[in-house]
DOMI-554724 format. One line per 4 residues: number of its first residue (from 1); their letters; for each residue x, y, z of N, C-alpha, C, O. Coordinates in steps of 0.1 Angstrom, whole numbers, always signed. Layout:
REM residues N
NUM> a> X Y Z X Y Z X Y Z X Y Z | ...
This chain:
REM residues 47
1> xxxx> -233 +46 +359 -237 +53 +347 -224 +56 +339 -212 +57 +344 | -230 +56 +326 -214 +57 +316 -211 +73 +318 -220 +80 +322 | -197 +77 +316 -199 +90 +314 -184 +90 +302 -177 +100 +305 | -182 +86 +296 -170 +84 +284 -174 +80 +274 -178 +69 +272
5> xxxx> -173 +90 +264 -175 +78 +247 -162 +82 +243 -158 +93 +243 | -156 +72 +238 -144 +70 +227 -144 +69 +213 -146 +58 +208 | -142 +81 +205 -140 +76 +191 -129 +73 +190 -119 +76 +197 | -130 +65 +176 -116 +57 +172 -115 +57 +160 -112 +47 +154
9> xxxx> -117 +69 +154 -118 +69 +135 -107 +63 +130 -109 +56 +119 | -90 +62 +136 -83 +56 +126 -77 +41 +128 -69 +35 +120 | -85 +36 +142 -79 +21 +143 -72 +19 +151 -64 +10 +149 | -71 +26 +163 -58 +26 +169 -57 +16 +181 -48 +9 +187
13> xxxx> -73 +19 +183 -82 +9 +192 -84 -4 +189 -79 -14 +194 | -94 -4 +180 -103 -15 +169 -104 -9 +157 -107 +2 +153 | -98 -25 +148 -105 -21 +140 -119 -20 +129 -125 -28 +123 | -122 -3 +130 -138 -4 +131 -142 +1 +117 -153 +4 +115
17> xxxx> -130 +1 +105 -134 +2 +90 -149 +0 +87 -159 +7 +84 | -148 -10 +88 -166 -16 +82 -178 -9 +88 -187 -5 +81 | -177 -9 +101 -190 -2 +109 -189 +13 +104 -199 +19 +99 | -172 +20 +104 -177 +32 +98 -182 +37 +87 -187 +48 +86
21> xxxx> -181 +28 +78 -183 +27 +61 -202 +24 +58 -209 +25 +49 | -203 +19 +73 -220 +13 +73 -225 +28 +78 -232 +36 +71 | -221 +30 +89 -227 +46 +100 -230 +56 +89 -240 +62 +87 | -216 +57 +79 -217 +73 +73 -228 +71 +62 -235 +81 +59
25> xxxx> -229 +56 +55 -241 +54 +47 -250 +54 +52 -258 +60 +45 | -256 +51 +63 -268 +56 +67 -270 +70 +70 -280 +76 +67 | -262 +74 +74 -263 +92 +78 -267 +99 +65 -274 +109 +65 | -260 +92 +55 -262 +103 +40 -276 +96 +36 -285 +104 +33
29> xxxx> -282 +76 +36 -290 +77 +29 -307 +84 +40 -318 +87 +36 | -299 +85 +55 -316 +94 +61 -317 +107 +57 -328 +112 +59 | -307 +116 +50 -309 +127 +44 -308 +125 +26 -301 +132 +19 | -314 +117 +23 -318 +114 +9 -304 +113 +1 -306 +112 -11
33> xxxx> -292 +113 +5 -279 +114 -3 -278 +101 -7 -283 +93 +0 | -270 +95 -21 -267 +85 -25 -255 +83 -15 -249 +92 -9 | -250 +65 -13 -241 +62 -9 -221 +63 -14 -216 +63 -25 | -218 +63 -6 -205 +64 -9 -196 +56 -12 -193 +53 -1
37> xxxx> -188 +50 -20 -178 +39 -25 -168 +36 -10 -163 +45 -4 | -167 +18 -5 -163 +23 +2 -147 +26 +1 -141 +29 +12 | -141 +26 -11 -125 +32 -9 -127 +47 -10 -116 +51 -7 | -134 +55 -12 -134 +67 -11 -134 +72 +5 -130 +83 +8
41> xxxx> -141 +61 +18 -143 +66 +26 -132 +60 +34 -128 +68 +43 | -125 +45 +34 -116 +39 +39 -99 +43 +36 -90 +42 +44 | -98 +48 +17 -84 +53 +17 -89 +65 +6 -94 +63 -5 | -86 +78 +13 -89 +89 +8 -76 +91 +4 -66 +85 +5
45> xxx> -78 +102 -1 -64 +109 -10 -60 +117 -2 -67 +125 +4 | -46 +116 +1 -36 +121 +5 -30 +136 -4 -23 +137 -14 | -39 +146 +6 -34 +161 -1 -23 +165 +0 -20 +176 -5
């Protein structure tokens, strides 16, 4: 049995840009939200 999950939001692992730019559009379009641009989600602004 598994007992580990690994995230890897910034690539350090794999890189997983695309699957996450897919994941978060689904998450917003099952709660009726419009989708997101993906440079908005891949290179955000640096505060």
């Amino acid at each position: 049995m598994r007992k580990l999950i690994i995230f890897d939001l910034d690539g350090t692992l794999l890189c997983t840009h695309r699957h996450l730019y897919y994941a978060i559009n689904r998450a917003l379009a099952s709660i009726s939200l419009p989708p997101v641009a993906q440079e908005t989600i891949l290179h955000p602004a640096v505060l």
